[in-house]
C-alpha positions, 0 to 999 in steps of 0.5 A, a space after each residue: 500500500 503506498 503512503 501518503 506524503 504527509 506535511 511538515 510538523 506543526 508545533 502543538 503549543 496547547 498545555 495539556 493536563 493529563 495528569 500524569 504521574 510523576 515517576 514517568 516524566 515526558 522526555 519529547 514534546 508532541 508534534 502535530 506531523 500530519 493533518 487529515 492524511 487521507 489514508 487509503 483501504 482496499 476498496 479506495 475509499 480514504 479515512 482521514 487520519 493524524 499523525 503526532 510525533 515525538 519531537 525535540 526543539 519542535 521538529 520530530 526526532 527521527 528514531 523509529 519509534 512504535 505506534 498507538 493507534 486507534 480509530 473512532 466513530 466520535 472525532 479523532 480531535 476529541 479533546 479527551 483523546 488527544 489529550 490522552 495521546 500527547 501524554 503518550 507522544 511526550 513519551 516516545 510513541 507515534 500516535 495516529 487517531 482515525 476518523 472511521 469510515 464514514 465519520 467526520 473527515 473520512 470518506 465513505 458510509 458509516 454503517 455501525 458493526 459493518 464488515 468492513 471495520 476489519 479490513 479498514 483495521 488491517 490496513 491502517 495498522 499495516 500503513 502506519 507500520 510501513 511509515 518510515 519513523 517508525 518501528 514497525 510495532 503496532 498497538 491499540 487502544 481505546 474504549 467502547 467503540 475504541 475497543 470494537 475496532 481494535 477487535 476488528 483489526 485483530 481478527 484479521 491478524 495484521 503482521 504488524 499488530 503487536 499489542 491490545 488493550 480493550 477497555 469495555 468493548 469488543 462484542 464476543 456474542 452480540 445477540 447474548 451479549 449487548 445488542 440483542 441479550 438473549 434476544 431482548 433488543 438493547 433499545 435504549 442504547 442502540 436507539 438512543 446512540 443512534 439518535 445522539 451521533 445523528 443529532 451531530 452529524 455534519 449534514 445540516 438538514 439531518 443534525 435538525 431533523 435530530 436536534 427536533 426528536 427525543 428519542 424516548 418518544 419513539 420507544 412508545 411508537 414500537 416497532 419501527 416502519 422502514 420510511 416512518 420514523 426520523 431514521 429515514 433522513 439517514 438511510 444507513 443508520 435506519 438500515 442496521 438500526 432496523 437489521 439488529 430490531 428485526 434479527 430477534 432470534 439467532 437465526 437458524 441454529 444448524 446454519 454454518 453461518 448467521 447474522 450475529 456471527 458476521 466478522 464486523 459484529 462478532 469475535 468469538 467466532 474468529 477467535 482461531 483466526 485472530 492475532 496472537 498478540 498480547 491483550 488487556 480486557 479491561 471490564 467493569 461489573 456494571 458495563 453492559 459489555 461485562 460479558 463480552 470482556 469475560 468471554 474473550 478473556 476465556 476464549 482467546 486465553 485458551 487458543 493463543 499463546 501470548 499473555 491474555 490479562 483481565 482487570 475488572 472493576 466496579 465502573 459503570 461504562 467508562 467509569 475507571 476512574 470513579 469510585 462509585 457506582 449510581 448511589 454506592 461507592 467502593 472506597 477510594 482503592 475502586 477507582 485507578 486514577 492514572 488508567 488512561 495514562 500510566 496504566 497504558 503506558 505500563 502495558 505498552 512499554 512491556 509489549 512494544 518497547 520491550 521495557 520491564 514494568 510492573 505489567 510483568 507482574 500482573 497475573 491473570 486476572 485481577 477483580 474487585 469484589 464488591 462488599 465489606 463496607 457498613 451500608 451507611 451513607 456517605 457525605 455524598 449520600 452513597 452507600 458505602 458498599 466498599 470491596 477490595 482487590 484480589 487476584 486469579 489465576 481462572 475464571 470461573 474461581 476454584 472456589 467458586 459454587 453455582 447456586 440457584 436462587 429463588 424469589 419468594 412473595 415477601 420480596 427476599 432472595 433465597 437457596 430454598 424454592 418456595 413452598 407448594 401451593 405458593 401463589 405466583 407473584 404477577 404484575 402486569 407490564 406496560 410500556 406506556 405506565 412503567 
């Protein structure tokens, strides 16, 4: 694949607080090298990328050193995510940051969960790695979203990906987990998220239609017509929002292929065919993607030789950082202020640079259990649940016993079935008087 010819660097003179940790200081300023670099894939459409490079005195310095890539659905200048990668500039990495196809700068047609979000993948890990300041060592980041296109370029085993780390993303089943749920489509995100990116969107006409609607008005106008909802000023979004509602079921069981199974929304599937390379599966107990993150965790772990590792901790999606959870709180040690900066870096040092840091010692799987607190309240009004931090080797834990549970009348959860001749307890479900 040709690469581009990129433009002279551009100083970034912005003070960024990244909050980064004393003990890892930056030794590079950053450098804006390339602007909207029109990056092209197979098929010819062109993503628009930038380039930061590590520099001394404002001009990049000319060691090759390894990339940090990740590619977005919300804008690569995103000013948490460039703030989040210049802390990893001033410390020795090429970072490139993607519009995805069909987003922002980018051409083509963004469709959510597409199959072409792989081979989009491949082939820019594969051009940033031929850019001649670099050494050819390609790692991923990002979450949510961030972390589905990392799956997606990992499950077609680029050469030069070197390194993952997946925080709360990458769907293993979509219709067991996140999308459909068993069956049960995930309305209010799906739609909603549909709804938020639209209300956005660059094409005037369609950004007002959006900005008009409240996507809770159209949860009680169930089920959606083709042509007969504001969807419709956006066919692609009306065509996979109206594909993952009508795709209840898992298809045919016997089939050798189905629709959940397609590579731009599942990876279980191609757990065989995905880059042996070192990953982080960074869940959260409260995230909706919980057991997705477990199950690749278990998956590729039993068919790859490199070091898988799974942290997981009480966070809502995104929530990392926080000590809380909606109205309990875990204590101070739930929350890893320096996740996106130092824990990173520790990661990425290990596997790109070769550098020994504390990701050596990391085991297997590291968790929060919830508990241990008084129940009181704190001066935020939060329960204080408190938990704390413990190590494993496996998942499920050795320890670990399946128990059943069964609700009984008086509204308590208990090992014992309810008696015979025990009324069921009914209520009556309405949408529209929840």
């Amino acid at each position: 694949m040709q690469t581009p010819r990129i433009g002279p660097a551009i100083v970034l003179l912005l003070a960024v607080a990244t909050g980064a940790p004393a003990q890892v200081p930056a030794t590079y300023e950053a450098v804006l090298f390339g602007e909207d670099v029109m990056v092209p894939m197979r098929d010819g459409v062109r993503l628009a990328t930038d380039v930061y490079r590590p520099a001394r005195d404002g001009a990049p310095v000319e060691e090759p050193l390894p990339v940090l890539l990740q590619r977005t659905p919300y804008g690569k200048r995103g000013r948490g995510l460039v703030e989040r990668s210049l802390y990893f500039v001033e410390r020795g990495y090429v970072v490139v940051l993607q519009d995805m196809r069909g987003r922002y700068e980018s051409e083509g047609t963004f469709s959510k969960y597409h199959d072409f979000d792989a081979p989009d993948g491949y082939d820019t890990v594969e051009w940033a790695a031929t850019l001649p300041y670099t050494s050819g060592e390609v790692g991923m980041f990002g979450t949510s979203y961030g972390a589905h296109t990392q799956a997606d370029a990992a499950k077609m085993n680029p050469p030069h990906l070197r390194a993952l780390l997946l925080n709360q993303g990458g769907i293993s089943r979509p219709w067991a987990h996140k999308v459909r749920n068993h069956g049960a489509f995930e309305l209010g995100q799906q739609l909603g998220w549909a709804f938020g990116q639209l209300r956005v969107s660059p094409d005037p006409v369609v950004r007002a239609t959006f900005e008009a609607e409240d996507v809770a008005d159209w949860f009680a106008a169930m089920p959606l017509r083709p042509g007969l909802s504001p969807l419709a000023a956006a066919p692609a979004f009306e065509e996979y929002v109206l594909t993952q509602m009508t795709h209840g079921d898992d298809d045919d069981p016997d089939a050798d292929f189905r629709h959940w199974d397609r590579i731009g929304v599942s990876w279980r599937r191609y757990y065989g065919r995905t880059a042996d390379v070192p990953m982080l599966h960074v869940a959260g107990w409260y995230d909706p993607y919980c057991g997705s993150m477990f199950e690749n965790f278990r998956g590729l772990s039993a068919a790859k030789t490199a070091p898988q590792r799974l942290l997981v901790g009480p966070w809502t999606h995104g929530g990392n950082t926080r000590s809380y959870a909606g109205d309990v709180d875990f204590g101070p040690a739930a929350a890893l202020p320096d996740f996106a900066t130092e824990l990173h870096l520790q990661w990425f040092d290990r596997h790109l640079k070769d550098r020994p840091t504390e990701a050596d010692d990391w085991p297997p799987i590291r968790l929060f259990v919830m508990g241990t607190g008084d129940g009181r309240r704190d001066e935020n009004g939060r329960l204080r649940h408190g938990g704390y931090w413990r190590n494993a080797e496996e998942w499920p834990l050795p320890e670990a016993e399946p128990t059943r549970y069964y609700f009984h009348a008086d509204g308590t959860l208990r090992t014992t079935p309810p008696a015979d001749g025990v009324p069921p307890t009914t209520y009556t479900y309405d949408p529209a008087h929840p």
